[in-house]
TIDREN-478395 format. One record per atom (N, C-alpha, C): atom name; x, z, y; chain. Coordinates in Angstrom, 2 decimals, padded with zeros to 5 digits. Layout:
residues N
   atome         X         Z         Y   chaine
      CA         X         Z         Y        A
...
***
This chain:
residues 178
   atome         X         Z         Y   chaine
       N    121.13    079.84    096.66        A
      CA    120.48    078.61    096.40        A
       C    119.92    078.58    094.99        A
       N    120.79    079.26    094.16        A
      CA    119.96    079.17    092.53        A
       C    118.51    080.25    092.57        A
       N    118.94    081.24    093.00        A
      CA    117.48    081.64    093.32        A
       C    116.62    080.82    093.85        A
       N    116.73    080.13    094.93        A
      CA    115.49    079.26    095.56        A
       C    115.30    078.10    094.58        A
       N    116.39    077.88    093.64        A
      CA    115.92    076.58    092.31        A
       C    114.94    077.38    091.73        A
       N    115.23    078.97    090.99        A
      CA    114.52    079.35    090.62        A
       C    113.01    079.31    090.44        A
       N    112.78    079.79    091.89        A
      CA    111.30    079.77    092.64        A
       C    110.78    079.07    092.26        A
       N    111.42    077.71    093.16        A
      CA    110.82    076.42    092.74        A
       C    110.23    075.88    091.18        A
       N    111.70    076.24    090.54        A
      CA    110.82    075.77    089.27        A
       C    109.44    076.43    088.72        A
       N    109.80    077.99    088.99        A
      CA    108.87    078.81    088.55        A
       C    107.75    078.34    089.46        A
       N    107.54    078.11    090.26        A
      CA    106.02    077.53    091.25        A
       C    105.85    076.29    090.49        A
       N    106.80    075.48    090.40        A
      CA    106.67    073.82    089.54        A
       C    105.99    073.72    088.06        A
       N    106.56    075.30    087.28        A
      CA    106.31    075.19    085.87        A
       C    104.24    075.80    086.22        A
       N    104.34    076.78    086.73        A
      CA    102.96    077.66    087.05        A
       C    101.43    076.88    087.93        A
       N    102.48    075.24    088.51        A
      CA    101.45    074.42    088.82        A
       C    101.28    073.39    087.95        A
       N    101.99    073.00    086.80        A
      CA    101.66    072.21    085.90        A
       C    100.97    073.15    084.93        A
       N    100.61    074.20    084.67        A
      CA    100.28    074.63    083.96        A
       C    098.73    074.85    084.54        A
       N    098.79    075.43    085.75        A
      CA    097.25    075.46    085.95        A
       C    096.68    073.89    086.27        A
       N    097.45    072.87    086.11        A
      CA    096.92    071.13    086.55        A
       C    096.64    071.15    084.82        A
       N    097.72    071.80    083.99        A
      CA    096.71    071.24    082.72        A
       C    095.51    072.15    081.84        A
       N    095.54    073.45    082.87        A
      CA    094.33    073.83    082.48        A
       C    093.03    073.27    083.05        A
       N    093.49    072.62    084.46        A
      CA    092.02    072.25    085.15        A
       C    091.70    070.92    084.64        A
       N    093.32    070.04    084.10        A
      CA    092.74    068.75    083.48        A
       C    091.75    069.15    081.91        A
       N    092.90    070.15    081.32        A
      CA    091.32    070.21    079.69        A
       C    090.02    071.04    080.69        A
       N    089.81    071.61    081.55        A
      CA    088.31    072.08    082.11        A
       C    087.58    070.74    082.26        A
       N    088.33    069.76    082.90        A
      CA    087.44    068.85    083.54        A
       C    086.83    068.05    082.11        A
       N    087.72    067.80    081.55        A
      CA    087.58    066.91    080.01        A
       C    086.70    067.37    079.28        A
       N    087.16    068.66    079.57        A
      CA    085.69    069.49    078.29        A
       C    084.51    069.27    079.08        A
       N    084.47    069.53    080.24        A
      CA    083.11    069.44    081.45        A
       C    082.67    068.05    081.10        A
       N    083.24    067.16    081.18        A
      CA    082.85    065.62    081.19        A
       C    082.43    065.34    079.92        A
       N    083.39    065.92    078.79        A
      CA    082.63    065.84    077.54        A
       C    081.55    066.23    077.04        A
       N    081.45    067.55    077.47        A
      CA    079.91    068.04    077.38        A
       C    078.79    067.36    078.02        A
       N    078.67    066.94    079.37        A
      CA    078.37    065.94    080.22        A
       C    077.95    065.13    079.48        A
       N    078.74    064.00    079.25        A
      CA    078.40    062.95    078.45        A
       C    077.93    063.05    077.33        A
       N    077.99    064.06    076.32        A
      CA    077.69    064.22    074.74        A
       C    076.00    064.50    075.20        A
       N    075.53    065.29    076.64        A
      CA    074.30    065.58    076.58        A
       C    073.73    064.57    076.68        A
       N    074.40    063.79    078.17        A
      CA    073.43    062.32    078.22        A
       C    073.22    061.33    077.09        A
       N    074.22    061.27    075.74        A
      CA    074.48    060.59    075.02        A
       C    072.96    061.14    073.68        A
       N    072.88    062.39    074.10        A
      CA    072.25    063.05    073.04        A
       C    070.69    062.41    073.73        A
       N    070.45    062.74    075.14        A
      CA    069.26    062.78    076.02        A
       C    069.02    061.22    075.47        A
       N    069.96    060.33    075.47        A
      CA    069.61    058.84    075.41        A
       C    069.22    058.80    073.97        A
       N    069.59    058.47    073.02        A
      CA    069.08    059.03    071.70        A
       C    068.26    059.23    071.60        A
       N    067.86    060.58    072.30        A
      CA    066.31    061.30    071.66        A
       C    065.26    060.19    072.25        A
       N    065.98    059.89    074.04        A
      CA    064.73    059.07    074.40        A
       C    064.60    057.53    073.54        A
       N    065.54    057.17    072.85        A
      CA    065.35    055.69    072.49        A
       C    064.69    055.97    070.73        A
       N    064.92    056.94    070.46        A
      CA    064.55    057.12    068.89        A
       C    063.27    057.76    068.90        A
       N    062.51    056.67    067.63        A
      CA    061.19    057.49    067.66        A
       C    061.15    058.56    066.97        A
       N    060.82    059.67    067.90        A
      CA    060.43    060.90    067.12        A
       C    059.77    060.94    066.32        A
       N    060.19    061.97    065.23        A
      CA    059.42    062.36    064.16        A
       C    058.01    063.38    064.39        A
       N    057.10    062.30    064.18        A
      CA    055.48    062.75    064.05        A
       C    055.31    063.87    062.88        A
       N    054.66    065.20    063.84        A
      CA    054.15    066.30    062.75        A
       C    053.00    065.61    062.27        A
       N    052.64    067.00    060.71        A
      CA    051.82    066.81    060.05        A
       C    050.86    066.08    060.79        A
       N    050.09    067.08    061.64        A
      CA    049.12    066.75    062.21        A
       C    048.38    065.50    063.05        A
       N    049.76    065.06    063.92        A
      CA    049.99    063.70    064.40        A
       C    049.61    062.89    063.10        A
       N    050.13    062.70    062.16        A
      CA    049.71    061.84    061.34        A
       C    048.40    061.78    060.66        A
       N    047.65    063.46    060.53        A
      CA    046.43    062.92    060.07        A
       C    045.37    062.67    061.51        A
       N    045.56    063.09    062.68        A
      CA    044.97    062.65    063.57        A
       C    045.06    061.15    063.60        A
       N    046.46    060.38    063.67        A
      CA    046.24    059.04    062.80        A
       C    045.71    058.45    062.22        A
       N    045.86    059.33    061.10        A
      CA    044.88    058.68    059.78        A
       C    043.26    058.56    060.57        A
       N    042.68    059.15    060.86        A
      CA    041.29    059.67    061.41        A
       C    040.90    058.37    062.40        A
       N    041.77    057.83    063.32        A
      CA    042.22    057.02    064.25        A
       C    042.15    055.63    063.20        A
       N    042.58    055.23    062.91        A
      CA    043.06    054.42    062.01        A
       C    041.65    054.12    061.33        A
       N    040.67    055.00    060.97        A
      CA    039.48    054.84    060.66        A
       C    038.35    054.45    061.30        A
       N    038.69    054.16    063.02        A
      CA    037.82    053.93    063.82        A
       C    037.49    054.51    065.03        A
       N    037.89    055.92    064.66        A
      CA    037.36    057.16    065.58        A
       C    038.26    057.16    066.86        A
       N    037.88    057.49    067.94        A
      CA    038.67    058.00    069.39        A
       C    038.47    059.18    069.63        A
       N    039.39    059.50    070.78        A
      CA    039.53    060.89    071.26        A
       C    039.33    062.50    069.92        A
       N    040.27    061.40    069.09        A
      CA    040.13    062.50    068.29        A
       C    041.00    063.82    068.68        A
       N    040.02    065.38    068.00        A
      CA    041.12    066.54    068.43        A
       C    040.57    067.39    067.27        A
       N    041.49    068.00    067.13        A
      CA    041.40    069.32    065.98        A
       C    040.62    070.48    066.82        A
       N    039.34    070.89    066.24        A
      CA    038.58    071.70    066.98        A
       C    039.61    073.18    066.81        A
       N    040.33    073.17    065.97        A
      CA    040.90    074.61    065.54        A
       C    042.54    074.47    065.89        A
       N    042.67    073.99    067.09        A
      CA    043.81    073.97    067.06        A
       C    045.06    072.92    066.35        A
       N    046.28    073.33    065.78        A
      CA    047.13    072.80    064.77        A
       C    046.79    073.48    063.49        A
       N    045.57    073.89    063.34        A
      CA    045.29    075.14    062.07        A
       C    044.24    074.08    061.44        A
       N    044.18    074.66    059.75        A
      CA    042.96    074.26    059.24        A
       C    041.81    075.26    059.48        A
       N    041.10    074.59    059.06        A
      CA    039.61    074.75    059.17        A
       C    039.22    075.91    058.44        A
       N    039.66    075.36    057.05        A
      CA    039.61    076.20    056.00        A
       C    040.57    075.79    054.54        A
       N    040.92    076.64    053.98        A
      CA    042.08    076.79    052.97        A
       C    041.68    077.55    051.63        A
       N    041.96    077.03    050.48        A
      CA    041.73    077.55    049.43        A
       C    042.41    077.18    047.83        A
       N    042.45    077.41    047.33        A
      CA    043.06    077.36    045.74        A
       C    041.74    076.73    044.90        A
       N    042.18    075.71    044.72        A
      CA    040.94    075.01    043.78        A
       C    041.01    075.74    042.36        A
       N    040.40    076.71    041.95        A
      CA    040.05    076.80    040.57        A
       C    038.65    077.49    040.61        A
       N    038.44    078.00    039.40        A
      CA    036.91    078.13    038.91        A
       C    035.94    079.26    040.35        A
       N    036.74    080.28    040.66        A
      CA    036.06    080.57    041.37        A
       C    035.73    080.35    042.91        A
       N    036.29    079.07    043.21        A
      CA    036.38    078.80    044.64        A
       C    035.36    077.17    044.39        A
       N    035.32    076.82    042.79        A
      CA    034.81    075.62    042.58        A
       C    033.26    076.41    042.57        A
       N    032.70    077.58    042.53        A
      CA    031.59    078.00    042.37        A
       C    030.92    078.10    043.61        A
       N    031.71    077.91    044.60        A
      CA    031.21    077.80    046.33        A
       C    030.55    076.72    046.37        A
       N    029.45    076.60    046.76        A
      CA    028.55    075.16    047.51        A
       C    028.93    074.52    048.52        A
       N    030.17    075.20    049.31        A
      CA    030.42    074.38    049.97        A
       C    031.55    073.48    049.45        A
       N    032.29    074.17    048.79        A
      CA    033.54    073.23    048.28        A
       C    033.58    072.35    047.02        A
       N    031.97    072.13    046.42        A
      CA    031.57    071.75    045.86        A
       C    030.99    070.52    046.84        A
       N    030.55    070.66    047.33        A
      CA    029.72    069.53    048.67        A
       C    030.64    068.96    049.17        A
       N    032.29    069.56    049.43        A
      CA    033.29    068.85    050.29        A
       C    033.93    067.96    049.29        A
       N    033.88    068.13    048.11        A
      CA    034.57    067.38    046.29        A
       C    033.62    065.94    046.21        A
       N    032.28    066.19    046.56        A
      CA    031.53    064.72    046.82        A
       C    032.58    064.09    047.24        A
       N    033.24    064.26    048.97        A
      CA    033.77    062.95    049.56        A
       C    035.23    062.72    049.44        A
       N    035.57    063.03    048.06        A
      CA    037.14    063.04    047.68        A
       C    037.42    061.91    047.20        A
       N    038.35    061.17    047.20        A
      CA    038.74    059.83    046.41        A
       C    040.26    060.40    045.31        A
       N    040.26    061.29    045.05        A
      CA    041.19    061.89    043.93        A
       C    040.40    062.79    042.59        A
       N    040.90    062.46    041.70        A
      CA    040.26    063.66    040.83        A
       C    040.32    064.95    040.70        A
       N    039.21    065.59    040.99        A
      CA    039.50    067.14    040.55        A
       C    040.25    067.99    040.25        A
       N    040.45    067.49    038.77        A
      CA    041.11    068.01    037.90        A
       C    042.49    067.93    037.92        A
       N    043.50    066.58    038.67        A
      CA    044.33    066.65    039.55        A
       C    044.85    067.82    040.44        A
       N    044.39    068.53    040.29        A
      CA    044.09    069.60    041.79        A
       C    043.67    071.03    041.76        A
       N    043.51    071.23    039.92        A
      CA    043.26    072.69    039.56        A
       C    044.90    073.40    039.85        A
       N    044.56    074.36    040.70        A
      CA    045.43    075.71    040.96        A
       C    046.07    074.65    041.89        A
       N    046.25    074.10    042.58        A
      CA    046.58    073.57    044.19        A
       C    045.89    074.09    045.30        A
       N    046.73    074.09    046.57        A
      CA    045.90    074.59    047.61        A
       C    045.33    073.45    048.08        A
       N    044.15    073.31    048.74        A
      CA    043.52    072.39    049.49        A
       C    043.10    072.99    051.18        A
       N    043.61    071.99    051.97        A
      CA    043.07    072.75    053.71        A
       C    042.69    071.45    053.93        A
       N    041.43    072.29    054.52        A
      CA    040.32    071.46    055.02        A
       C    040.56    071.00    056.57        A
       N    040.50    070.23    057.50        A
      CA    041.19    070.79    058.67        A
       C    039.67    069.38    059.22        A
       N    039.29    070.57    060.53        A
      CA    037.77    070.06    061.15        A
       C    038.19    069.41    062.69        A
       N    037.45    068.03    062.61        A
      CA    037.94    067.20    064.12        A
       C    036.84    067.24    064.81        A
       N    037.33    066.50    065.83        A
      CA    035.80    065.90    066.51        A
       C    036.30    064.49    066.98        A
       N    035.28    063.31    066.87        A
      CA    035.51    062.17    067.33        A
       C    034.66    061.64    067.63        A
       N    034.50    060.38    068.31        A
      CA    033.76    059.37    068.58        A
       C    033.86    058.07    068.06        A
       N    032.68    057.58    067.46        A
      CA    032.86    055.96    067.20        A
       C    031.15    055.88    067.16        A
       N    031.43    054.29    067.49        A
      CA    030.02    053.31    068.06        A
       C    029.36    054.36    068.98        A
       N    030.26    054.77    070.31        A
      CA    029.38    055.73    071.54        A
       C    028.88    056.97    070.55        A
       N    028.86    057.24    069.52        A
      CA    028.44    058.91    069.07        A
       C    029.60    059.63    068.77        A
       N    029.37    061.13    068.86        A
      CA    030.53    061.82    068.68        A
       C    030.08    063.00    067.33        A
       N    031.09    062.80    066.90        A
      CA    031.18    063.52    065.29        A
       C    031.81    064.48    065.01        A
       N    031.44    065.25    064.20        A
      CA    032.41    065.98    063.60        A
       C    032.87    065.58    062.29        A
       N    034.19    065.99    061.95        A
      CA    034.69    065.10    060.71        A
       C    035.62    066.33    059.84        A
       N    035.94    065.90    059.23        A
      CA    036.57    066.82    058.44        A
       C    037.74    066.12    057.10        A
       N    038.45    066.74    056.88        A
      CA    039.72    066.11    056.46        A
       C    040.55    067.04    055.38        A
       N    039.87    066.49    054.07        A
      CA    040.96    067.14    053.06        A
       C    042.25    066.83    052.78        A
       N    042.88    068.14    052.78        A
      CA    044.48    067.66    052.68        A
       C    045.01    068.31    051.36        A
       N    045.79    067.92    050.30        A
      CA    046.39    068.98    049.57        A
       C    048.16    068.19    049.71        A
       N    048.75    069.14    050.31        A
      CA    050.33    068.98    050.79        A
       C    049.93    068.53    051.76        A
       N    050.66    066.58    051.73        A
      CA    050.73    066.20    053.22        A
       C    049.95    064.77    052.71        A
       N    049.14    065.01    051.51        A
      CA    048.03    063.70    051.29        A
       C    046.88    064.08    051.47        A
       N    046.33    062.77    051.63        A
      CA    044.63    062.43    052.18        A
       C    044.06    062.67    050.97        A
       N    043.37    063.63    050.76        A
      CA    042.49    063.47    049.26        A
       C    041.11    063.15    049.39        A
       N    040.52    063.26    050.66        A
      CA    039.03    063.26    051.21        A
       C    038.54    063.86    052.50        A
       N    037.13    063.58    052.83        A
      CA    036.92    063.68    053.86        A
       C    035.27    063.30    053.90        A
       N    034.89    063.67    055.23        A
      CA    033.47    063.20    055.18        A
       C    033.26    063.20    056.93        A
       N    032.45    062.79    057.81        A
      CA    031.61    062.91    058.64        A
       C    030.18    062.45    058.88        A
       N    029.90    063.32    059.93        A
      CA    028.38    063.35    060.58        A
       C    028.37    063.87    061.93        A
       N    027.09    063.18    062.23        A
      CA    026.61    062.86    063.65        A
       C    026.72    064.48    064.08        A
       N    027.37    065.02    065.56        A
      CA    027.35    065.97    065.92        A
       C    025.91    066.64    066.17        A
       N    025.84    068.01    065.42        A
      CA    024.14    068.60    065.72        A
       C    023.36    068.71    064.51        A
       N    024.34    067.63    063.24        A
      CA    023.47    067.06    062.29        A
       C    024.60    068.35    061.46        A
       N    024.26    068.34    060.10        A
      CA    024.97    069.26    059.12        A
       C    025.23    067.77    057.62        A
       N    026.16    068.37    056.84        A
      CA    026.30    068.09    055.41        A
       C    025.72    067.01    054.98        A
       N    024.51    067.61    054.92        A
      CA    023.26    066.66    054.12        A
       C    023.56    065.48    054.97        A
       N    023.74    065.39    055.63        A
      CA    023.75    063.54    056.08        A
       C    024.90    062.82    056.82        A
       N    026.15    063.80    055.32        A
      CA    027.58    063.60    055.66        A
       C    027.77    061.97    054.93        A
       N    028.92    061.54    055.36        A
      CA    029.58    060.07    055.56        A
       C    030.87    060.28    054.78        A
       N    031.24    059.31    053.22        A
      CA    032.58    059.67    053.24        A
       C    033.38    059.13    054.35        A
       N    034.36    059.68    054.45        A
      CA    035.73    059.55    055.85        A
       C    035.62    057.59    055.49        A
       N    036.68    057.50    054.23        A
      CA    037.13    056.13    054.59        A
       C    036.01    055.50    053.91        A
       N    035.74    054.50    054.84        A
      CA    034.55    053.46    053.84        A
       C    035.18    052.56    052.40        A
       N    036.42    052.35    052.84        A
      CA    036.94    051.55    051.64        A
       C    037.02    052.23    050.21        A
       N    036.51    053.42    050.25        A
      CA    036.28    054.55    048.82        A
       C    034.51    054.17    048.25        A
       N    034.35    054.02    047.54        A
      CA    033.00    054.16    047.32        A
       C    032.66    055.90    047.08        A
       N    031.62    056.06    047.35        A
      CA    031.55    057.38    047.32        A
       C    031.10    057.86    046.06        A
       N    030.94    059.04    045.59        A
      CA    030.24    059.46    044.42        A
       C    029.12    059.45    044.09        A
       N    028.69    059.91    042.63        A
      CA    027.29    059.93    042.45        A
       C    027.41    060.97    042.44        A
       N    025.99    061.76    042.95        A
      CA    025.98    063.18    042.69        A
       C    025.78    063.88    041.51        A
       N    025.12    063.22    040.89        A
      CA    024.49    063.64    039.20        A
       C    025.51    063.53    038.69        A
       N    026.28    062.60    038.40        A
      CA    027.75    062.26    037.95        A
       C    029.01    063.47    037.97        A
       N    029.23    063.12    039.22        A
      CA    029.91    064.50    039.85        A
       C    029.85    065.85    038.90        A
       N    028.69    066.22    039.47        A
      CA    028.02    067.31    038.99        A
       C    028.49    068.00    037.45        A
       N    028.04    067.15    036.96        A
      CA    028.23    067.25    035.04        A
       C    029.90    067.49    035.14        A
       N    030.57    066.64    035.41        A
      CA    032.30    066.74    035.48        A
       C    032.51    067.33    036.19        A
       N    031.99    068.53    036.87        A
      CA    032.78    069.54    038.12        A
       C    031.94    070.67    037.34        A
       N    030.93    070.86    036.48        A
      CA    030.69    071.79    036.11        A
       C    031.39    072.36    034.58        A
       N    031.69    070.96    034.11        A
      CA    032.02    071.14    032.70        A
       C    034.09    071.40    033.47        A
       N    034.26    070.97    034.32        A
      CA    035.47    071.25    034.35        A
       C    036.17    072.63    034.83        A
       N    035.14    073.20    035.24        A
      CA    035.56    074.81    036.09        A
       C    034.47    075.63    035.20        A
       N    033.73    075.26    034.13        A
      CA    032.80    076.23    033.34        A
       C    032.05    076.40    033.71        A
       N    031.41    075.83    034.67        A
      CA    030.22    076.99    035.45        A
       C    028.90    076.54    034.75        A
       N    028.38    077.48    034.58        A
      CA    027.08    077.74    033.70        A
       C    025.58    077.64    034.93        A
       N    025.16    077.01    034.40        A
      CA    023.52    076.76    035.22        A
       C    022.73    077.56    034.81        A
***
């Protein structure tokens, strides 16, 4: 008979033991379970954090424009180091017209240019969008088909530059000789 106590206990001790391994399985199962839905609910109730880009597509938006899209992707357009010899380009001289920051602010910084396309009042544009970090420094658009010469600064609430003006202080500030 002590043998058959034996057994018993030994079957008694070997089924509480696998009841409390399957009770921590289930607990951990349920915990994980729940920590995901808990996580899933979260993400869905919290507003996500908007990339760069989201925000200057924003910004662009915010100015009037629809169906705006980055012709290049999540990439800029174009990228460069503002100093004397990148200030000697005509084009990045032409893109400094529609800046509402100073220049000189901005020697040996990178600047990316990053190129959209939008629509406002039924025409569709191309636009363009200076960034240095994750600020608006300028911008310009024009009628798609059209070029430069009969560019628009971005925000109207900037008055735009004079060109003669400009000129004298972007030449005397990077040296460049006429």
């Amino acid at each position: 008979m002590k043998e058959i106590d034996m057994k018993g206990r030994f079957r008694m001790k070997r089924l509480m033991v696998m009841f409390m391994i399957g009770l921590c399985l289930v607990a951990c199962s349920n915990n994980k379970s729940t920590t995901t839905t808990t996580e899933n609910n979260t993400t869905q109730n919290t507003p996500t954090t908007t990339t760069t880009e989201d925000k200057q597509i924003k910004y662009v938006s915010d100015l009037g424009f629809k169906n705006v899209t980055n012709v290049n992707g999540s990439k800029y357009y174009q990228t460069y180091t503002l100093d004397e010899a990148t200030a000697a380009q005509g084009d990045v001289y032409n893109q400094w017209l529609y800046t509402w920051v100073e220049p000189s602010e901005y020697v040996g910084k990178t600047v990316d240019v990053y190129q959209y396309t939008g629509t406002k009042d039924n025409k569709d544009y191309d636009i363009y969008l200076l960034m240095s970090g994750d600020k608006e420094i300028g911008g310009y658009y024009y009628e798609k088909g059209k070029d430069m010469s009969s560019a628009t600064i971005l925000d109207n609430s900037v008055t735009a530059r004079i060109a003669s003006d400009f000129q004298a202080t972007w030449d005397k500030l990077f040296n460049i000789q006429k």
